[in-house]
C-alpha positions as CSV (number, residue, x, y, z in Angstrom):
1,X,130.7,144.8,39.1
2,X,130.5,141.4,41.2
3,X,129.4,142.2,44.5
4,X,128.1,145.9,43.6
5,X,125.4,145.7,41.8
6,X,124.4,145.2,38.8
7,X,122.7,145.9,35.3
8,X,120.5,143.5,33.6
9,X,117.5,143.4,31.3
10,X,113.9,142.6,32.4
11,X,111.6,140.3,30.4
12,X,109.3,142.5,28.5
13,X,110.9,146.0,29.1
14,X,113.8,148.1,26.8
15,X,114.7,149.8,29.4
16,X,118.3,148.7,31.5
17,X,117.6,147.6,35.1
18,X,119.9,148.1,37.9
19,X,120.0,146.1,41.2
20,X,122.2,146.3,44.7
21,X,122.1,145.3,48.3
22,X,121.8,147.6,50.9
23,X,121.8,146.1,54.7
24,X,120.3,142.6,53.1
25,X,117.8,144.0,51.2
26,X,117.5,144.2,47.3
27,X,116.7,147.4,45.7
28,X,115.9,147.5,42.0
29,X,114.9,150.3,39.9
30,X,114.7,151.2,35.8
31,X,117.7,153.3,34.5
32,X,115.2,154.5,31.9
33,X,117.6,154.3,29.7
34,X,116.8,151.9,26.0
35,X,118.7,148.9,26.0
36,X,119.1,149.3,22.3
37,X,121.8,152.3,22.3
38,X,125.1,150.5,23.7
39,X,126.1,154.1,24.6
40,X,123.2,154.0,27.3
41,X,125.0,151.2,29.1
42,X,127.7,153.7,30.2
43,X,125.1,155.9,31.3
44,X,123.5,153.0,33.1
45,X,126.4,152.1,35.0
46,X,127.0,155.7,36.0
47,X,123.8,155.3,37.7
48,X,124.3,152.7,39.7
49,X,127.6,153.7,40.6
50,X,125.9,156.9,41.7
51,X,123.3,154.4,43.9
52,X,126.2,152.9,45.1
53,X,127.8,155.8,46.6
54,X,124.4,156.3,48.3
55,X,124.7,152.9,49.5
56,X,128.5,153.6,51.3
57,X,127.9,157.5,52.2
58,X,124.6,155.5,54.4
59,X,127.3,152.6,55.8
60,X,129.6,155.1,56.6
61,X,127.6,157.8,58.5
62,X,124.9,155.7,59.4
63,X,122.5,158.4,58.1
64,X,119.1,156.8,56.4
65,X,119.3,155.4,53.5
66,X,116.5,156.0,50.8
67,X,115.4,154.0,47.9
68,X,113.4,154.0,45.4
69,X,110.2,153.4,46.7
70,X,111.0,156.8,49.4
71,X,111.7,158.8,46.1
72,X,109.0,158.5,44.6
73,X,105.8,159.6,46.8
74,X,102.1,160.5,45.0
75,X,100.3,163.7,45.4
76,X,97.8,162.6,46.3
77,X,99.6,160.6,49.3
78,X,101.1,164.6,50.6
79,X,97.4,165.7,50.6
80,X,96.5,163.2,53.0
81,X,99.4,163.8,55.5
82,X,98.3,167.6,54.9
């Protein structure tokens, strides 16, 4: 998938990685799928296909787009906004 992404394995983990672009920027996240199950490389891209989509449904409605890092937010970080 030149110029969409892509899937690659991190030093140290056995999990598949996926990485894309969005507006410049480089978002990567864990699939958490193991590396050792070539079935889970399917999944994996189905994944960042799915990120993808998020990526274009963002370029073409101009409607915010939200990685990883807005996913995921702490309780801890709610009870303090509360």
């Amino acid at each position: 998938m030149t110029g969409e992404g892509r899937l690659y394995l991190r030093p140290g983990s056995r999990f598949i990685w996926k990485a894309w672009y969005v507006d410049g920027r480089e978002y990567r996240e864990s699939t958490g799928l193991d590396s050792s199950n070539p079935d889970n490389w399917k999944k994996a891209e189905k994944s960042l296909k799915k990120s993808l989509r998020q990526k274009a449904t963002h370029e073409e409605t101009g409607s915010p787009f939200i990685g990883p890092e807005q996913k995921r937010i702490r309780v801890s970080e709610l009870l303090e906004k509360g």
